[in-house]
VEXDREN-2710 file (C-alpha; in Angstrom, 1 decimal):
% VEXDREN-2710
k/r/px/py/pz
1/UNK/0.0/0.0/0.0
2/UNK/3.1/2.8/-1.1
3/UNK/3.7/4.6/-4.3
4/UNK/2.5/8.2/-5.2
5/UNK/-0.7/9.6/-6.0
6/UNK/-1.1/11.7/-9.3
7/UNK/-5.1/10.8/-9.6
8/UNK/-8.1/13.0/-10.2
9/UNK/-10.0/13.6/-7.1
10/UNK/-13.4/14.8/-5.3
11/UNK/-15.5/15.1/-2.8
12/UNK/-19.3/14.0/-2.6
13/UNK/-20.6/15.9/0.5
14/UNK/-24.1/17.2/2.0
15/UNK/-25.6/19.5/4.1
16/UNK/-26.5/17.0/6.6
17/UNK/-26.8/13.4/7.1
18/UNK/-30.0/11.9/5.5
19/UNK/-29.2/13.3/2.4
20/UNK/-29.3/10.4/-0.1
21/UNK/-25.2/10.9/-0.6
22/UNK/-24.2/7.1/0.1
23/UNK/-26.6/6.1/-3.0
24/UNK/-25.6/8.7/-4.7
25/UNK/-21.7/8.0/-4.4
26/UNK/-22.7/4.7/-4.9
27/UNK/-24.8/5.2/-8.1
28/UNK/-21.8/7.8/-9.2
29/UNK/-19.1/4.9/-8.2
30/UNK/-21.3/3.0/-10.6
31/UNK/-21.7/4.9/-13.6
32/UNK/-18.2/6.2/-13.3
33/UNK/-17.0/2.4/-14.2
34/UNK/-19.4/1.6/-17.0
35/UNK/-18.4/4.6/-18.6
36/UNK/-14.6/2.9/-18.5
37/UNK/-13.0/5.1/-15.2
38/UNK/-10.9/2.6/-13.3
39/UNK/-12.2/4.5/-10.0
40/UNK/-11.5/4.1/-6.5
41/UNK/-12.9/5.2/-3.6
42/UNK/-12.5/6.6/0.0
43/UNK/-14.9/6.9/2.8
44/UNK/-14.4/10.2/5.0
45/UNK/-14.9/9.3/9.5
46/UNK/-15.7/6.5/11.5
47/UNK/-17.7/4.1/9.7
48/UNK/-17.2/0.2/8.8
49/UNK/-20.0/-0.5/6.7
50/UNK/-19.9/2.2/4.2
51/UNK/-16.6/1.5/3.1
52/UNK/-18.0/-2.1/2.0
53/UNK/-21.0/-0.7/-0.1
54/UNK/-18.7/0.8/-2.3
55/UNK/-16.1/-2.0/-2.7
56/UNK/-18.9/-3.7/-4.0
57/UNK/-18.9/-0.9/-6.5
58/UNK/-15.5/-0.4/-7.4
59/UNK/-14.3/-3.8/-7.3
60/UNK/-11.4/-2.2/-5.0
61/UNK/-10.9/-1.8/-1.4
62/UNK/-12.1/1.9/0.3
63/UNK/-10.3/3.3/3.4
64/UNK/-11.2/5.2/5.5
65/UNK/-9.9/9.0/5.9
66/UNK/-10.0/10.9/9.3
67/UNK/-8.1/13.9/9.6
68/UNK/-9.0/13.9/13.5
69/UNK/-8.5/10.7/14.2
70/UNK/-5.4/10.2/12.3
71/UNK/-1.8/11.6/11.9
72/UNK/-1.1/13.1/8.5
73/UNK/1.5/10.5/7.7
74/UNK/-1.6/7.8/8.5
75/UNK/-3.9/9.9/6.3
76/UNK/-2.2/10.5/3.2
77/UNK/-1.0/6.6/3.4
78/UNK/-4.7/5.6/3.1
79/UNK/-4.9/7.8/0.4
80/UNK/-2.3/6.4/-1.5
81/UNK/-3.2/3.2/-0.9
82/UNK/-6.8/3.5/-1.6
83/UNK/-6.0/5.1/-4.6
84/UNK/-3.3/3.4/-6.1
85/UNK/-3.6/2.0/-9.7
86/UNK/-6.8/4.1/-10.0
87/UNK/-7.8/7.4/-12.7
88/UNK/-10.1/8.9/-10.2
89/UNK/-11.0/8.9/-6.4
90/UNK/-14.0/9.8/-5.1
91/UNK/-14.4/10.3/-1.1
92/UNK/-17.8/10.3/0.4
93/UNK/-18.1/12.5/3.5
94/UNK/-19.3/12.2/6.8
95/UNK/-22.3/13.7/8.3
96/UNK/-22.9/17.3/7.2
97/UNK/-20.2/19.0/5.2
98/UNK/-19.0/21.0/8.2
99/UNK/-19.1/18.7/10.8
100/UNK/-16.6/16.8/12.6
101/UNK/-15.1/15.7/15.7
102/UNK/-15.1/19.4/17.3
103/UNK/-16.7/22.7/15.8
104/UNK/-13.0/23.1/13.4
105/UNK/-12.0/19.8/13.2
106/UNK/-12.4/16.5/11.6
107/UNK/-14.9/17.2/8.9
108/UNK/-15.0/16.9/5.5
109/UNK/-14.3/19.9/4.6
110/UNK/-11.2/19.6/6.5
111/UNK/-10.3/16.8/4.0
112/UNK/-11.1/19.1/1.6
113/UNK/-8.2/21.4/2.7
114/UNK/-5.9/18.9/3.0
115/UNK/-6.3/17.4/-0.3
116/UNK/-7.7/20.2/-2.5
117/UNK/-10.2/18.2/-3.6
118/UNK/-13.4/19.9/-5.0
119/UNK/-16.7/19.4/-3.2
120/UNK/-19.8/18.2/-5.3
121/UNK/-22.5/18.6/-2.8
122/UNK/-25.4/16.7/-2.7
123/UNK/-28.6/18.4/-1.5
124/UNK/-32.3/16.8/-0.6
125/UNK/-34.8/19.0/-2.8
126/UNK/-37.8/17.3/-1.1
127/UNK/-40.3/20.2/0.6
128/UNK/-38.5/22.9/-0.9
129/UNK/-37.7/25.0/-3.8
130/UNK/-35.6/27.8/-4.3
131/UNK/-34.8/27.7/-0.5
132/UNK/-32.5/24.5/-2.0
133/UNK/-30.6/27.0/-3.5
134/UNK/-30.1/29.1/-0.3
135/UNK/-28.3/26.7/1.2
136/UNK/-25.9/25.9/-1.2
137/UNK/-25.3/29.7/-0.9
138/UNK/-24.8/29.6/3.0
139/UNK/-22.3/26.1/2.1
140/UNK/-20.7/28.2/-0.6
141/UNK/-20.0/31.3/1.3
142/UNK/-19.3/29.4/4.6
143/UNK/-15.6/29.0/4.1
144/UNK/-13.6/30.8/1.4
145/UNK/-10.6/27.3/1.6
146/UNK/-13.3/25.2/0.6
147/UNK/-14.5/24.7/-3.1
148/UNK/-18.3/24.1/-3.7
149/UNK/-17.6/23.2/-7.6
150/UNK/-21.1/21.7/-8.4
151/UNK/-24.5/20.6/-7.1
152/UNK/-26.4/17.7/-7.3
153/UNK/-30.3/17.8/-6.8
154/UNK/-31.6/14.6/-5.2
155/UNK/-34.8/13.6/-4.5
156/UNK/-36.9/16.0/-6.6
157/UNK/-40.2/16.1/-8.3
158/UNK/-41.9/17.5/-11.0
159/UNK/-40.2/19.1/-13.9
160/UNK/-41.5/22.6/-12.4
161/UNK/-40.0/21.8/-9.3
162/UNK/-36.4/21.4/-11.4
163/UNK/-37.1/24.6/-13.1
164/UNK/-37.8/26.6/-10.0
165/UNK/-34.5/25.3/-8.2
166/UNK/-32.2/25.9/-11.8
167/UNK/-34.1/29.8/-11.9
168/UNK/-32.9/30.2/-7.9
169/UNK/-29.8/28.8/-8.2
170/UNK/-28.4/31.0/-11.8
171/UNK/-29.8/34.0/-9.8
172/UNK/-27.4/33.4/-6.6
173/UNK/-24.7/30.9/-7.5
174/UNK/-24.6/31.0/-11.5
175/UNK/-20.6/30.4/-11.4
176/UNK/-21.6/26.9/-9.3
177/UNK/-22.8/24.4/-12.6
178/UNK/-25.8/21.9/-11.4
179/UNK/-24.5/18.7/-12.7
180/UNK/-27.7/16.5/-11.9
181/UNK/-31.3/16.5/-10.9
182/UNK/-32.0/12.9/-9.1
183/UNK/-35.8/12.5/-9.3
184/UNK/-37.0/10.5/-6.0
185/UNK/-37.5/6.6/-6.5
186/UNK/-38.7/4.2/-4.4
187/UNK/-36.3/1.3/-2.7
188/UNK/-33.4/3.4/-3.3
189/UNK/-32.8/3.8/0.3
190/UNK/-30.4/1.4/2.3
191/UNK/-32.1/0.0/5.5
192/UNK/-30.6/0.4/8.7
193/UNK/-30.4/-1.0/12.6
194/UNK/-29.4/0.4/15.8
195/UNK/-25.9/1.3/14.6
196/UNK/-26.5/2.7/10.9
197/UNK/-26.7/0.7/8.0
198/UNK/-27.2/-2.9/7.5
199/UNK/-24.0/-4.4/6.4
200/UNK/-23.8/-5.3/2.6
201/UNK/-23.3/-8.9/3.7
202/UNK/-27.4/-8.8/4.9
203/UNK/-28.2/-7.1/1.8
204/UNK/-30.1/-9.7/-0.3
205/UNK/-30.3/-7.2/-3.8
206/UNK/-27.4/-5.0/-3.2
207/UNK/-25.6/-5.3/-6.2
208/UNK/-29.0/-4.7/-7.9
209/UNK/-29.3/-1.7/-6.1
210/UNK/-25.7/-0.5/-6.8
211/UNK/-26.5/-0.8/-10.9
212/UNK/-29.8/1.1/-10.8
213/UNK/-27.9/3.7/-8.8
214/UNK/-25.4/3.7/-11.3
215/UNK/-28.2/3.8/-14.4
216/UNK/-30.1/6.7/-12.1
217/UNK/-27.1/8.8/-11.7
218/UNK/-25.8/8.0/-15.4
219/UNK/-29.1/9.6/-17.0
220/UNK/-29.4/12.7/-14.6
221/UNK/-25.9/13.3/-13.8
222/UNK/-23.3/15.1/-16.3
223/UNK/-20.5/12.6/-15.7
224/UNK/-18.2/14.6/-17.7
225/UNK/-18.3/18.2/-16.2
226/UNK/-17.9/16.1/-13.0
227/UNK/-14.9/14.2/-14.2
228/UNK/-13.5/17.8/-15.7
229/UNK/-14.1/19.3/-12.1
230/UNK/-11.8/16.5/-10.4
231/UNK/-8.4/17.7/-9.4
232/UNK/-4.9/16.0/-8.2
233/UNK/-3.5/16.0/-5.2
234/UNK/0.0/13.8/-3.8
235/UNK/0.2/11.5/-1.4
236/UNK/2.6/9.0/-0.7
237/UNK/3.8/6.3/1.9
238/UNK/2.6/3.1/3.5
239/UNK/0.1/3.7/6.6
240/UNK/1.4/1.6/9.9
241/UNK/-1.2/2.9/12.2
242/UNK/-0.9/0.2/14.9
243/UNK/2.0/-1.4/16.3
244/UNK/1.5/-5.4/16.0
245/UNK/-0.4/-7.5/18.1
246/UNK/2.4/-9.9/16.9
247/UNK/4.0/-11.7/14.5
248/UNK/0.8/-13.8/13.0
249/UNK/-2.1/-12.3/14.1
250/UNK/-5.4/-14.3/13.6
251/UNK/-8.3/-11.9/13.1
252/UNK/-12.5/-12.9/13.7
253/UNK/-14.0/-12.3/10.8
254/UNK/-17.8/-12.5/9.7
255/UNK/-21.0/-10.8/10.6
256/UNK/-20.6/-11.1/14.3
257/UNK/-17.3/-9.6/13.8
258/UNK/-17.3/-7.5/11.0
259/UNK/-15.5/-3.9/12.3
260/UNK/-12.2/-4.2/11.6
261/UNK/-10.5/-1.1/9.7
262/UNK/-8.9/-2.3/6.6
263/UNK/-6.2/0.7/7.3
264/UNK/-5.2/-1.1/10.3
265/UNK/-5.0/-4.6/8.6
266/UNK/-2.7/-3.6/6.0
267/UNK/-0.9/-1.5/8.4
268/UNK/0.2/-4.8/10.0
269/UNK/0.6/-6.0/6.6
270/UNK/2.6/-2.9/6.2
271/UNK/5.2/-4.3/9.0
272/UNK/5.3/-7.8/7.8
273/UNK/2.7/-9.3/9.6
274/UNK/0.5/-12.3/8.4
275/UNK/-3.1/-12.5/8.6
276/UNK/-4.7/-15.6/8.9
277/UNK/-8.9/-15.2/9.1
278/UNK/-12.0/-17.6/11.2
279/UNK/-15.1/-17.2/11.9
280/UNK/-16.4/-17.6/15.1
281/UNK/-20.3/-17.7/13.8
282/UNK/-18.9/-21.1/12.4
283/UNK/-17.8/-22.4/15.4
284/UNK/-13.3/-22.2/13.7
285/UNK/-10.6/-21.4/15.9
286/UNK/-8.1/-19.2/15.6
287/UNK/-5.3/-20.3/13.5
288/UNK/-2.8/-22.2/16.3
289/UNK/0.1/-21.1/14.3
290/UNK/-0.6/-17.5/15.0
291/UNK/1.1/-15.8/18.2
292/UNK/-2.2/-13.1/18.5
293/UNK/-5.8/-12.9/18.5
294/UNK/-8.0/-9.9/17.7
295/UNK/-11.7/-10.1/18.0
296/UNK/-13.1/-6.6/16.2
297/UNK/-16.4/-5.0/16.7
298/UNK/-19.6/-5.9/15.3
299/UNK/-23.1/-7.2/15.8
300/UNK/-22.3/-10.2/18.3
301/UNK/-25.3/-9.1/20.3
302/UNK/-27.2/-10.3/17.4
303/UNK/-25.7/-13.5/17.3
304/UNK/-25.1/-13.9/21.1
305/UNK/-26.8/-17.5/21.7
306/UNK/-24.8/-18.6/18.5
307/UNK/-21.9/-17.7/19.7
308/UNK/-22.4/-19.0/23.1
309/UNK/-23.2/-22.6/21.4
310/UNK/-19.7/-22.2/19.5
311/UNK/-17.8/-24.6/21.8
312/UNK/-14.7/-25.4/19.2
313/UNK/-14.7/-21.4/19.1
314/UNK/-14.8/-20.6/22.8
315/UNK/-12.5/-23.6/24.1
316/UNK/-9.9/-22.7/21.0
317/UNK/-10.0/-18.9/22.6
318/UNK/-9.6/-20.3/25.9
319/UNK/-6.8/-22.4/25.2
320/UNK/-5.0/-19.5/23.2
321/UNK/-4.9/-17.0/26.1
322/UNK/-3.8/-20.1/28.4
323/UNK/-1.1/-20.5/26.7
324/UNK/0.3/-16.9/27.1
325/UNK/-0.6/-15.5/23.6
326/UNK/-2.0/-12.3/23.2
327/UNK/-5.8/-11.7/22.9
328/UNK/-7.5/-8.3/21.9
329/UNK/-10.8/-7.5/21.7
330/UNK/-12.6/-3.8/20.7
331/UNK/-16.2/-3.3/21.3
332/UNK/-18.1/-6.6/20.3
333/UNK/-15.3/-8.6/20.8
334/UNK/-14.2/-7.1/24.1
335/UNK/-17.5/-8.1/25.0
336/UNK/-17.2/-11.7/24.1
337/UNK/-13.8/-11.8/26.0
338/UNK/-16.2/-11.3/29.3
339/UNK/-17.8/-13.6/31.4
340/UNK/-21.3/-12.9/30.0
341/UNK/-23.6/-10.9/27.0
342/UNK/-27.3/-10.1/28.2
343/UNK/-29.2/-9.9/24.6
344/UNK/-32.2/-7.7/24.3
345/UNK/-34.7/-9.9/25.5
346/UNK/-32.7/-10.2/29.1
347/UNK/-31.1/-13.7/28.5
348/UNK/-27.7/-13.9/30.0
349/UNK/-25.2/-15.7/27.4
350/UNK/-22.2/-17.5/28.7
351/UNK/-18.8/-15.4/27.0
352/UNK/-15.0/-16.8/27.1
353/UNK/-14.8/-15.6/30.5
354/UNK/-11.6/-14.1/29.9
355/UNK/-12.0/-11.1/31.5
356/UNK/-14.1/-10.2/34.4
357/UNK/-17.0/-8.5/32.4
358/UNK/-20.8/-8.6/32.2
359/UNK/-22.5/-6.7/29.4
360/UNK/-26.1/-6.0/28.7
361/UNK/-28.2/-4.7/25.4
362/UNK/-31.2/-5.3/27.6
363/UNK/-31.1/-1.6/29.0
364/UNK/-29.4/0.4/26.3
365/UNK/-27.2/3.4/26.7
366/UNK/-25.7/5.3/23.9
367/UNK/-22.4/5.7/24.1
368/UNK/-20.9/7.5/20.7
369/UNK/-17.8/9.8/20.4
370/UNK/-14.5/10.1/19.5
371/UNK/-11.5/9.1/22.2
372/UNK/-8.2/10.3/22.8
373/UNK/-6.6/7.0/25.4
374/UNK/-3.7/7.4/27.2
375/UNK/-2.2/3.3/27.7
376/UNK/-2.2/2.9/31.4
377/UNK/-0.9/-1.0/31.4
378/UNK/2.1/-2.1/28.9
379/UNK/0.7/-4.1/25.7
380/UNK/2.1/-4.9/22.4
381/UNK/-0.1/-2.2/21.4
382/UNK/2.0/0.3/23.4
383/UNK/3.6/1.0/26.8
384/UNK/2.5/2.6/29.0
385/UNK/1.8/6.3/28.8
386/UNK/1.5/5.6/24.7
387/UNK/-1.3/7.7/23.0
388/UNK/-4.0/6.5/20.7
389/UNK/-7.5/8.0/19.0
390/UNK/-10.4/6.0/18.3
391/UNK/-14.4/6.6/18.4
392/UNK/-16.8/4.4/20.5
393/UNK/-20.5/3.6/19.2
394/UNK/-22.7/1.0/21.1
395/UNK/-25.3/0.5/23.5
396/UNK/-24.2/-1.9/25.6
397/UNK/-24.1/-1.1/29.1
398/UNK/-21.7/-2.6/31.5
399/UNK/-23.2/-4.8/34.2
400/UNK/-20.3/-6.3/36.0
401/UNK/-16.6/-4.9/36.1
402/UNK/-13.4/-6.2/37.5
403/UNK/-11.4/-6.7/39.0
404/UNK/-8.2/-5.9/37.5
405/UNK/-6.3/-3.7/36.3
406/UNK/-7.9/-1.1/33.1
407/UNK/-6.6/-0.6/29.6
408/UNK/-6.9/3.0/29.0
409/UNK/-7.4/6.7/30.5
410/UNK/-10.0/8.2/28.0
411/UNK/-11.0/11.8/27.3
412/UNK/-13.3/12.8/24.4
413/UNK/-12.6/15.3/21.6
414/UNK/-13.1/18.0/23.3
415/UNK/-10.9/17.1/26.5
416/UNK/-13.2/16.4/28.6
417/UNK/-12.4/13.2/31.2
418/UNK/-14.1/10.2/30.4
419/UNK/-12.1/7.9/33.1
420/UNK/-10.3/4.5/32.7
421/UNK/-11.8/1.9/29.7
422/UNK/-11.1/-1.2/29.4
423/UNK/-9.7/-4.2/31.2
424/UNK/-6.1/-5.8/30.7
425/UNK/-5.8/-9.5/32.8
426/UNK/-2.4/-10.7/31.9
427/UNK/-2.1/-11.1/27.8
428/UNK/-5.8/-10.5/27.3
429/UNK/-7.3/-6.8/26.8
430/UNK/-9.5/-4.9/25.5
431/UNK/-12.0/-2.1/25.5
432/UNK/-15.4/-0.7/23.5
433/UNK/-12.8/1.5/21.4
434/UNK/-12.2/1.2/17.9
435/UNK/-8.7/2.0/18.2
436/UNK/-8.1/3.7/14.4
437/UNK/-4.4/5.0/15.1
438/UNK/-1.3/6.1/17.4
439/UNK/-1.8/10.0/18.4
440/UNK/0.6/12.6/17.1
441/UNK/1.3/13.3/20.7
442/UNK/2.8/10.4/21.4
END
């Protein structure tokens, strides 16, 4: 994941979230490669199951890009990896075009900066007219660094309704082209559960989906003043934002266990590491040849009686951290490292019993931010004192805790004390962060 990055670039952003712009990138990431761009992707934030809609697109991998979260070496190395062998890259943004981790930082438009990538902005039409074309006005005039360079319309009606929001938006913004007017179709929405979208792997017609995007977009969209608008930027190196787990690392890997950034994979890949993959769901062990487990996030509260039947699974876990390799969880697979998972119905679910945790999805809690963690116990992650940054996004509330020793001091974005995370007892740790890489301050 090195070279240098020469490629065409933009950004597909929105006023808020809710706009329609993940089936619009899609249906753009689409059309794009009928119409013969070898096109690659990037997915701006936080988010796991974005990134996999629109690998099903390109045919290619999509990392993720945080300028909070990660160093600029880290960033520009997903870049370049993401991006290598491609003509064109197109990043989807998070949330709202302005909004990030704080009120000036970590946002898309902050990638924007960074890059110099132009911003296509994607606006929902629906209930209004030339009031559409006020706010690409207030986006426009919001920051002088960032370039609006065109519009697309989603969601619209009538024909009248298209010539009201073209009359408004030549009258405030006539340097700004429209490239498209998306009318609204049904089933072109992507369904979602408690923590966003379904993953693609539940999504029966998603490739179906994907290619009427891509017709959609290819009929109201002007692929080639888009294309024209793109814009290079360089970026080069190999992201490493982890240190190893170890040498081998074995790494869950299906529904129940779906979260893992594939920035943080190849980072280990990056230092020489091999992979090896199981899936707990399916009752495999971890590869006995490897030296490390990691258990990522995911849905396991979906799956926990399954998992709780998976005795080849649990025993091979047990036997790994007994003898003295190292186990990491984050999130749903710190959660499985405890001693039990209440699902949502109140039925307690027998874990590895690995560390002294109870869980619950019985009474929810949201718990949803970015993290800055200061290592307070040595791991092959770090010693102590090292710095990471990560987000956290569950519900699960914690119903039994230690004891033993914790993992992390956590504050969130903004500073503010958060208190220890996490549990460490002897080679197995773990906490509810998505670790996504080392802090500049470290």
């Amino acid at each position: 994941m090195s070279g240098s990055l020469r490629h065409a670039g933009l950004i597909i952003a929105a006023p808020s979230s809710g706009s329609g712009k993940t089936v619009v990138t899609l249906g753009l990431l689409a059309a794009l490669r009928r119409d013969g761009v070898n096109v690659a992707s990037l997915k701006a934030g936080p988010d796991y199951i974005d990134p996999v809609f629109h690998a099903q697109a390109t045919g290619k991998p999509c990392y993720n890009v945080d300028p909070w979260a990660m160093r600029g070496e880290t960033l520009a190395g997903a870049v370049a990896g993401g991006a290598a062998g491609a003509d064109m890259v197109v990043v989807e943004g998070v949330m709202g075009l302005f909004d990030g981790a704080t009120a000036d930082a970590g946002s898309t438009a902050e990638i924007a900066k960074i890059t110099g990538w132009p911003v296509i902005l994607v606006v929902d039409a629906r209930a209004q007219g030339a009031s559409a074309a006020a706010s690409v006005l207030g986006f426009s005039a919001f920051d002088a660094d960032v370039s609006i360079a065109g519009v697309i319309f989603n969601r619209v009606g009538s024909e009248k309704h298209q010539r009201v929001i073209r009359q408004a938006m030549e009258r405030v913004l006539p340097q700004v082209p429209v490239l498209g007017m998306i009318p609204w179709e049904g089933g072109m929405e992507l369904p979602s559960r408690h923590l966003g979208l379904v993953q693609a792997a539940e999504h029966p017609d998603l490739q179906e989906l994907i290619e009427r995007a891509g017709h959609i977009v290819a009929q109201h969209v002007d692929l080639a003043t888009l294309k024209a608008i793109a814009t290079p930027w360089a970026a080069s190196g190999a992201a490493r934002p982890l240190q190893p787990l170890g040498q081998r690392i074995a790494v869950a890997r299906d529904e129940a266990f779906a979260f893992a950034y594939p920035l943080v994979l190849d980072g280990w890949r990056n230092q020489g590491i091999e992979l090896s993959f199981f899936s707990p769901l399916d009752d495999e062990t971890p590869d006995q040849n490897a030296d490390a487990v990691f258990l990522p996030g995911g849905y396991p509260e979906l799956h926990a009686y399954r998992l709780a039947s998976a005795d080849r699974f649990m025993s091979g876990l047990r036997a790994f951290a007994k003898a003295g390799k190292v186990v990491y969880g984050e999130c749903g697979g710190y959660m499985v490292l405890g001693r039990g998972m209440q699902d949502a119905d109140g039925t307690t679910h027998a874990m590895a019993g690995l560390l002294p945790l109870g869980t619950s999805f019985a009474v929810r809690k949201l718990q949803l931010g970015y993290r800055r963690l200061v290592s307070i116990a040595e791991t092959p992650l770090g010693r102590t004192q090292a710095r990471f940054k990560g987000h956290e996004f569950h519900y699960a509330t914690v119903t039994s805790e230690g004891p033993g020793p914790h993992l992390f001091e956590a504050t969130d974005a903004d500073g503010q004390k958060i208190g220890p995370m996490g549990q460490v007892a002897g080679n197995v740790f773990g906490s509810f962060v998505h670790l996504i890489d080392r802090d500049a301050k470290a």
